[in-house]
C-alpha beads as a LAMMPS data file, in Angstrom:
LAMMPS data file: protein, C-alpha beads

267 atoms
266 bonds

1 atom types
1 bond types

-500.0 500.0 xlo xhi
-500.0 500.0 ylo yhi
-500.0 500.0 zlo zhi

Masses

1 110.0

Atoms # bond

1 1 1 -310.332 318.259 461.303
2 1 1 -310.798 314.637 460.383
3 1 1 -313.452 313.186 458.479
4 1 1 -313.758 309.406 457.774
5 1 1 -313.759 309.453 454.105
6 1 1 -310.428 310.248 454.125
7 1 1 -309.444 306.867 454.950
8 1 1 -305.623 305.980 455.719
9 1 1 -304.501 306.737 459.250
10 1 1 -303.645 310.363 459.764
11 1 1 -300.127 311.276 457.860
12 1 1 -297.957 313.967 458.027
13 1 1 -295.029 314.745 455.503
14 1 1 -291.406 313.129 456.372
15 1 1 -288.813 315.627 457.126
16 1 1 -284.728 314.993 457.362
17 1 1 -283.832 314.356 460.772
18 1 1 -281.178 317.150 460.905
19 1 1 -284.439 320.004 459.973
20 1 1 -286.454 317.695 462.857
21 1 1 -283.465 318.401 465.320
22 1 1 -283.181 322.211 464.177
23 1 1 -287.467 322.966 463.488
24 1 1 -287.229 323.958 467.702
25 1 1 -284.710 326.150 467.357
26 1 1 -285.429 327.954 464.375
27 1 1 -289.208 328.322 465.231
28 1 1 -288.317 329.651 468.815
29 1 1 -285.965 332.496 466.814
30 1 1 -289.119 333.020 464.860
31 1 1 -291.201 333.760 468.200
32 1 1 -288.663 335.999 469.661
33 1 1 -288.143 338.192 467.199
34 1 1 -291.945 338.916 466.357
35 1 1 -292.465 339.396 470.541
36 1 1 -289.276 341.811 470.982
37 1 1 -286.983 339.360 471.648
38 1 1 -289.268 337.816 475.272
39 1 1 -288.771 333.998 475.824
40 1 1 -292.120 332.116 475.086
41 1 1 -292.973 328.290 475.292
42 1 1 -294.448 326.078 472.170
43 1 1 -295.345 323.077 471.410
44 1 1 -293.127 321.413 468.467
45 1 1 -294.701 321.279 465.487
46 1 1 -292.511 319.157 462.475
47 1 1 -293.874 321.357 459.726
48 1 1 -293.677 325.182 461.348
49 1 1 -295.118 327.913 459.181
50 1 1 -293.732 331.383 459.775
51 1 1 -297.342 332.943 458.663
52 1 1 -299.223 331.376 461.988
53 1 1 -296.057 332.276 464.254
54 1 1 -298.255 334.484 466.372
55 1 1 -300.629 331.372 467.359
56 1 1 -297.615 329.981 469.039
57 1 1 -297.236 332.653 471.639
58 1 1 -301.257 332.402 472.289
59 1 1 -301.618 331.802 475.722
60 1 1 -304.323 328.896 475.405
61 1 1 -303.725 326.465 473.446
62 1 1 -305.776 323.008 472.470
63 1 1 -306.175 320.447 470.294
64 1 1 -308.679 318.687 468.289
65 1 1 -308.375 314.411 467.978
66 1 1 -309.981 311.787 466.586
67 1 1 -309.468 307.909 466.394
68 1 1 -306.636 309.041 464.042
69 1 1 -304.628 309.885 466.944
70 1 1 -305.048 306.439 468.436
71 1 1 -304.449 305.832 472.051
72 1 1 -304.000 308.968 474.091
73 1 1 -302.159 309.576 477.508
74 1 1 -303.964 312.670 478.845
75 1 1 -302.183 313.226 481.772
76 1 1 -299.506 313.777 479.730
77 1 1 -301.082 315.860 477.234
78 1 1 -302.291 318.593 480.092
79 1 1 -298.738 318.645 481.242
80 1 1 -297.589 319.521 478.682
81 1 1 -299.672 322.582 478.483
82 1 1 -302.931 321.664 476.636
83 1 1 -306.098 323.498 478.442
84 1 1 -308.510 322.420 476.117
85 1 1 -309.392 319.315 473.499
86 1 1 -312.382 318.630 470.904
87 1 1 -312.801 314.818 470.477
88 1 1 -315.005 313.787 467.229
89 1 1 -318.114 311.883 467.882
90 1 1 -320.179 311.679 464.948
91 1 1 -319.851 312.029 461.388
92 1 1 -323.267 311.673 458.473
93 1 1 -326.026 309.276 460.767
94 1 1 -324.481 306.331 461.022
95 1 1 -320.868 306.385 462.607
96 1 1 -319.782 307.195 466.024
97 1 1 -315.683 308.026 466.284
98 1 1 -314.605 304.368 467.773
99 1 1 -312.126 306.204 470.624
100 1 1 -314.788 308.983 471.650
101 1 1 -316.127 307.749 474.630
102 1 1 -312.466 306.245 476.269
103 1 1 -311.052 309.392 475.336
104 1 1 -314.148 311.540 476.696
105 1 1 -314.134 309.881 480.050
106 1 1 -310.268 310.282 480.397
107 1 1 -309.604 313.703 479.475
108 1 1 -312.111 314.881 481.694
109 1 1 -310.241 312.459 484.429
110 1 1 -307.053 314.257 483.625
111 1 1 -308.755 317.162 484.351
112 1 1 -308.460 318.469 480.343
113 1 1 -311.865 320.800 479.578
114 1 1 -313.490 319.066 476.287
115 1 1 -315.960 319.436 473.524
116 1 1 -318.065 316.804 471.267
117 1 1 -317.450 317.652 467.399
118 1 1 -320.225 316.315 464.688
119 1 1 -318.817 316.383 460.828
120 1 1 -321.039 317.164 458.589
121 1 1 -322.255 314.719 455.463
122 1 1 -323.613 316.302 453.202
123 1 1 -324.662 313.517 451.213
124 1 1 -327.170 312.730 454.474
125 1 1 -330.377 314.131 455.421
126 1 1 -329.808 317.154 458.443
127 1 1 -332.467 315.147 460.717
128 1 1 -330.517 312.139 460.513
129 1 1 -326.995 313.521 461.549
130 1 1 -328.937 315.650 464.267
131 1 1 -330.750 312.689 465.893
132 1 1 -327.243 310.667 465.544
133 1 1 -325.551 313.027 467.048
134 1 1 -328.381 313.571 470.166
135 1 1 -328.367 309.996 470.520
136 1 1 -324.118 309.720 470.876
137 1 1 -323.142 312.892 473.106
138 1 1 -323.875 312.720 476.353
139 1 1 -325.475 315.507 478.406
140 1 1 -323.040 317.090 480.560
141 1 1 -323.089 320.430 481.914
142 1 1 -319.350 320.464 481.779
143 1 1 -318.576 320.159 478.848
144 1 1 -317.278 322.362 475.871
145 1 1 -319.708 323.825 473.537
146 1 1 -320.659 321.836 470.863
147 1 1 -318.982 322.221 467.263
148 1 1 -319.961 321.413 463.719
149 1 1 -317.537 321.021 461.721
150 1 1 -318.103 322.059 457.940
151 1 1 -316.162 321.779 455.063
152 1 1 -316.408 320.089 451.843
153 1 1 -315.713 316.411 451.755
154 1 1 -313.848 316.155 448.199
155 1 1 -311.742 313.455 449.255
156 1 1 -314.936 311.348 449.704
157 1 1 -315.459 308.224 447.603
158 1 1 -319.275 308.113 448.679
159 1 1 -319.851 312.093 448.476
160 1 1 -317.162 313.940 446.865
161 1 1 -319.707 316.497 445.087
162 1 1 -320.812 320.095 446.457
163 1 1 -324.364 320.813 447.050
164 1 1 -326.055 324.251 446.808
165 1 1 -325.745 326.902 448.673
166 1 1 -329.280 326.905 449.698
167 1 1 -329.516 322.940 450.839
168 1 1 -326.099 323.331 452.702
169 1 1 -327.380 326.348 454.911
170 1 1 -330.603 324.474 455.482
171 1 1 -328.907 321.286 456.682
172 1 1 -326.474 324.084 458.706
173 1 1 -329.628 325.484 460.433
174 1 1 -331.520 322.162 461.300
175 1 1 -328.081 320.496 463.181
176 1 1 -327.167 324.124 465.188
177 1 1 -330.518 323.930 466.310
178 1 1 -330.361 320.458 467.294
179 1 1 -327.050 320.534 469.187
180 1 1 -328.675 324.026 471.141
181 1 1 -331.510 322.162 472.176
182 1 1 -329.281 318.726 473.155
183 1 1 -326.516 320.775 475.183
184 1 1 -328.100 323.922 476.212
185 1 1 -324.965 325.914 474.772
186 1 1 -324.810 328.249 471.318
187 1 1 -322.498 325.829 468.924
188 1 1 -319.593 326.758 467.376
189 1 1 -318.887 326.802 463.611
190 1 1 -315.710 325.029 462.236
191 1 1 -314.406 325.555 458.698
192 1 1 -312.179 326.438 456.384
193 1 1 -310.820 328.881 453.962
194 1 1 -313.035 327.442 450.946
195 1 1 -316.199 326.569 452.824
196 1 1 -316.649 329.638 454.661
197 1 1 -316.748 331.531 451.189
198 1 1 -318.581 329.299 449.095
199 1 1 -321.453 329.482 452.134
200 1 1 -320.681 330.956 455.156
201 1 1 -319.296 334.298 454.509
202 1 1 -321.448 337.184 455.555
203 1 1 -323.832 334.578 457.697
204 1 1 -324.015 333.416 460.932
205 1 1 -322.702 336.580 462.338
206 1 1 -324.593 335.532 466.016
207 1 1 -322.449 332.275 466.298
208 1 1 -318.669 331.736 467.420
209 1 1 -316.420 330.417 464.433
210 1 1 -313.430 328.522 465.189
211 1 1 -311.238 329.114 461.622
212 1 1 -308.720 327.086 460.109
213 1 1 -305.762 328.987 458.507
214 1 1 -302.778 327.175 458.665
215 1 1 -300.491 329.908 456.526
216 1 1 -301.619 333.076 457.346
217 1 1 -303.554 334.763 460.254
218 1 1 -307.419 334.376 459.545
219 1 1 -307.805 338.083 458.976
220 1 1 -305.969 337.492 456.046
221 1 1 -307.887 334.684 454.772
222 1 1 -311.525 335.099 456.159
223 1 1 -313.563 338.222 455.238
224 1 1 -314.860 340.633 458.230
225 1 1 -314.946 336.939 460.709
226 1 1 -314.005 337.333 464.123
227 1 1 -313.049 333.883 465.856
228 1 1 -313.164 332.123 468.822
229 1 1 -310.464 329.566 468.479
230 1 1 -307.999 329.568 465.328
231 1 1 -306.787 325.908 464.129
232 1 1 -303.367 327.079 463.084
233 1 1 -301.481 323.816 461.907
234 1 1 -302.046 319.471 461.677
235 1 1 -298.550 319.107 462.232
236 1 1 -298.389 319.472 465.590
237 1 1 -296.624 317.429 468.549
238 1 1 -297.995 317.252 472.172
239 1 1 -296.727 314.668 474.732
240 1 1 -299.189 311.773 475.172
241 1 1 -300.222 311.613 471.642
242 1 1 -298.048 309.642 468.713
243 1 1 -297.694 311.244 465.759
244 1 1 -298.914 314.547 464.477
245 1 1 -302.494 316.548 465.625
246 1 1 -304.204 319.713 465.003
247 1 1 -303.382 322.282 467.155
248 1 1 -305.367 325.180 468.304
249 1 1 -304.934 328.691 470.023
250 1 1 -308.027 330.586 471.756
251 1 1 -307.995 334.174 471.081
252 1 1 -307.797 335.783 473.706
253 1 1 -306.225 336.460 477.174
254 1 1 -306.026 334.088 480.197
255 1 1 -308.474 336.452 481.763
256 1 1 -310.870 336.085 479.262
257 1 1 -309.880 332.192 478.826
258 1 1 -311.190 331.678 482.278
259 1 1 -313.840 333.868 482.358
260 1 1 -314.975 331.860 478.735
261 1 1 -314.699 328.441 480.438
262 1 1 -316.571 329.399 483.975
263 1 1 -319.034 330.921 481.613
264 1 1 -319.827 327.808 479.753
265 1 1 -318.910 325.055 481.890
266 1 1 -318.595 326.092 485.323
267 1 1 -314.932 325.089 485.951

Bonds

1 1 1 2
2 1 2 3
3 1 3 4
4 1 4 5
5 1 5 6
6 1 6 7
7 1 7 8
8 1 8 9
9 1 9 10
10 1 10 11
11 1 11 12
12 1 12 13
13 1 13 14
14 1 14 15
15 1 15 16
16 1 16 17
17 1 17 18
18 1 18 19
19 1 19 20
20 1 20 21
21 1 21 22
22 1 22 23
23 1 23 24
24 1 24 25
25 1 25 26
26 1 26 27
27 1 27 28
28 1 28 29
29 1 29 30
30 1 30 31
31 1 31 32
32 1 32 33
33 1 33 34
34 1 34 35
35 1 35 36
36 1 36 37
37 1 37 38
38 1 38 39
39 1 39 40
40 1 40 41
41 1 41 42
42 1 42 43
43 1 43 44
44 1 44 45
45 1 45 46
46 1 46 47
47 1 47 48
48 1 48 49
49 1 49 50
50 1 50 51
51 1 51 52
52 1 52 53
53 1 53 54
54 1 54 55
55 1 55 56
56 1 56 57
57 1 57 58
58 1 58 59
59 1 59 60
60 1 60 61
61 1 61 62
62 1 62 63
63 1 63 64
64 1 64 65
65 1 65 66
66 1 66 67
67 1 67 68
68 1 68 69
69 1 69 70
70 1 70 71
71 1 71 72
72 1 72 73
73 1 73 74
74 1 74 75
75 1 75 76
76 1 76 77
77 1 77 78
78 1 78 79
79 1 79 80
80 1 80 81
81 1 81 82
82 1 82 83
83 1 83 84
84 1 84 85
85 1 85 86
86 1 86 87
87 1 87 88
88 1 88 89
89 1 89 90
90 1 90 91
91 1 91 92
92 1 92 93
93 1 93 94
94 1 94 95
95 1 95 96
96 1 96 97
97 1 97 98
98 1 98 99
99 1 99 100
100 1 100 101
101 1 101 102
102 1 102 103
103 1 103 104
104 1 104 105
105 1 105 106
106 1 106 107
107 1 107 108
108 1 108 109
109 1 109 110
110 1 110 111
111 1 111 112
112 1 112 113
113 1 113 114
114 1 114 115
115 1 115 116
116 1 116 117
117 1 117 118
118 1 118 119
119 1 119 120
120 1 120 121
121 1 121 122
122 1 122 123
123 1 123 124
124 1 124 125
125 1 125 126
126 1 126 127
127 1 127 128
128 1 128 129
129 1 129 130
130 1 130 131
131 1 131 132
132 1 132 133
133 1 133 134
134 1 134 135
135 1 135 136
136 1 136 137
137 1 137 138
138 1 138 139
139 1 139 140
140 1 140 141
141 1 141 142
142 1 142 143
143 1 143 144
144 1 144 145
145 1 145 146
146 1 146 147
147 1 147 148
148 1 148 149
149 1 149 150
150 1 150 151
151 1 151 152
152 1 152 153
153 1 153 154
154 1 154 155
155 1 155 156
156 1 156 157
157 1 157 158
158 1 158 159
159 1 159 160
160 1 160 161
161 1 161 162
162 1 162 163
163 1 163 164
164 1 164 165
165 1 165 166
166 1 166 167
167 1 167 168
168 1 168 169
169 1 169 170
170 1 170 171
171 1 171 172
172 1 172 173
173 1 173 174
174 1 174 175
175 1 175 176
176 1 176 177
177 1 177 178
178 1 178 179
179 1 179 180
180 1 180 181
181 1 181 182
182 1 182 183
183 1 183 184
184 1 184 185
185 1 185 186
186 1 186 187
187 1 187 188
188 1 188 189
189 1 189 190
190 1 190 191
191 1 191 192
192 1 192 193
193 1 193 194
194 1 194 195
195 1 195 196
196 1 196 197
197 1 197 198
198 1 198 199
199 1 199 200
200 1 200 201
201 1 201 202
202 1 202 203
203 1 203 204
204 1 204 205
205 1 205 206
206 1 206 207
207 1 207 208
208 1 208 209
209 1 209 210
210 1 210 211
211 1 211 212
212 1 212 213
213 1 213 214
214 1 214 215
215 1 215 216
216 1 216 217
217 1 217 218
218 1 218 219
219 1 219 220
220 1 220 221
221 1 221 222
222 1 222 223
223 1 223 224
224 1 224 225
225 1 225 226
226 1 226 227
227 1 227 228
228 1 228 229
229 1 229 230
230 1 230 231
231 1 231 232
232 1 232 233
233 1 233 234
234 1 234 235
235 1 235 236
236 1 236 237
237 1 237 238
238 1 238 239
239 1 239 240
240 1 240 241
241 1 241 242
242 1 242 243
243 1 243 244
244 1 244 245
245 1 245 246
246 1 246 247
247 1 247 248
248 1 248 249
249 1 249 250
250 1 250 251
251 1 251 252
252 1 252 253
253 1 253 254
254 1 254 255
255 1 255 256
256 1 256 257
257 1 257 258
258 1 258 259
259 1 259 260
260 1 260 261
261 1 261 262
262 1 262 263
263 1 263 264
264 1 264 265
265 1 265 266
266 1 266 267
């Protein structure tokens, strides 16, 4: 996902037009001959990875945005198969995502099921970033559980630095708590490879985790984790949004997909 303090406007690597016109292609072959050879639809991505092929062929897929993405046609974007979205809302106790609210009203209006995401400063106290994040989400029952996005901010010029294991899970504890209490619904856990070992491995066993691992399936990466959602590349192209985004797969069936969503917000 996107933090703030990474500053410049989302960027993806360049690639030759003539890979760009052949990525399709060659990704599709990649599909078909780890699903015995059965056609299956994907979304273009401009920098495929042959370790997350499987996410690909997950039936549900998603994405997460932020202002990054800039202005968003969401009609577009659930046409062209996306049944789910995370929009960022808050980051630390002081910012609120600039695009949140146009793009919260209009994916719900184009009928897209969506989440709030809050990402996590660690160089800010945990009561701060949980009133902030009360005070910008609004309370609606149909809505997406909430998500908290953690993972070390190195690329930060105000709070590049780690902090200890034991502060980290303490701030952890004091936001879940806060977005239970704010939305009614158990939060999710975001993170990555390097986060989720330095803190999280072995812990919060009782929440979902939505995993990054953009090279390799999770199993591979995270120990004994099972997942809700698996963020499988940022390279990612959906129709309605310019550029590049995250792209996400839920793990499981439709079945379960709708069973999931009636579960937690009634659609």
């Amino acid at each position: 996902m996107k933090g703030r303090s990474l500053g410049t406007a989302y960027m993806t690597r360049a690639f030759p037009v003539s890979y760009r016109r052949l990525a399709p292609a060659f990704f599709a072959a990649l599909l078909l001959a780890g699903c015995g050879g059965a056609a299956i639809k994907y979304l273009p991505d401009s920098d495929p990875h042959p370790g997350v092929a499987r996410a690909h062929a997950m039936p549900v897929q998603g994405i997460d945005i932020s202002k990054y993405q800039g202005d968003i046609d969401w009609n577009r974007v659930r046409a062209d198969g996306i049944r789910f979205a995370y929009i960022k809302v808050s980051e630390g106790g002081d910012h609120v995502d600039e695009n949140f609210y146009d793009n919260w009203e209009a994916a719900a209006r184009a009928g897209v099921p969506r989440g709030a995401y809050h990402f996590m400063y660690w160089c800010r106290t945990a009561a701060e970033q949980a009133l902030w994040y009360q005070l910008a989400v609004p309370q609606d029952k149909t809505q997406l559980p909430p998500v908290l996005d953690l993972e070390w901010n190195h690329q930060s010029q105000s709070c590049p630095h780690k902090i200890s294991k034991e502060e980290a899970l303490a701030k952890i504890d004091v936001i879940l708590k806060a977005m239970e209490e704010h939305t009614g619904k158990k939060p999710i856990i975001y993170t990555d490879i390097n986060f989720h070992k330095d803190i999280l491995e072995g812990r919060y066993k009782d929440y979902p985790f939505w995993l990054r691992s953009v090279a390799a399936e999770p199993k591979e990466r995270f120990k004994n984790r099972p997942f809700l959602f698996w963020q499988f590349t940022a390279t990612g192209r959906v129709d309605g949004i310019k550029g590049a985004v995250d792209r996400n797969a839920f793990n499981g069936d439709e079945k379960t997909w709708r069973r999931w969503l009636k579960s937690q917000t009634g659609l």
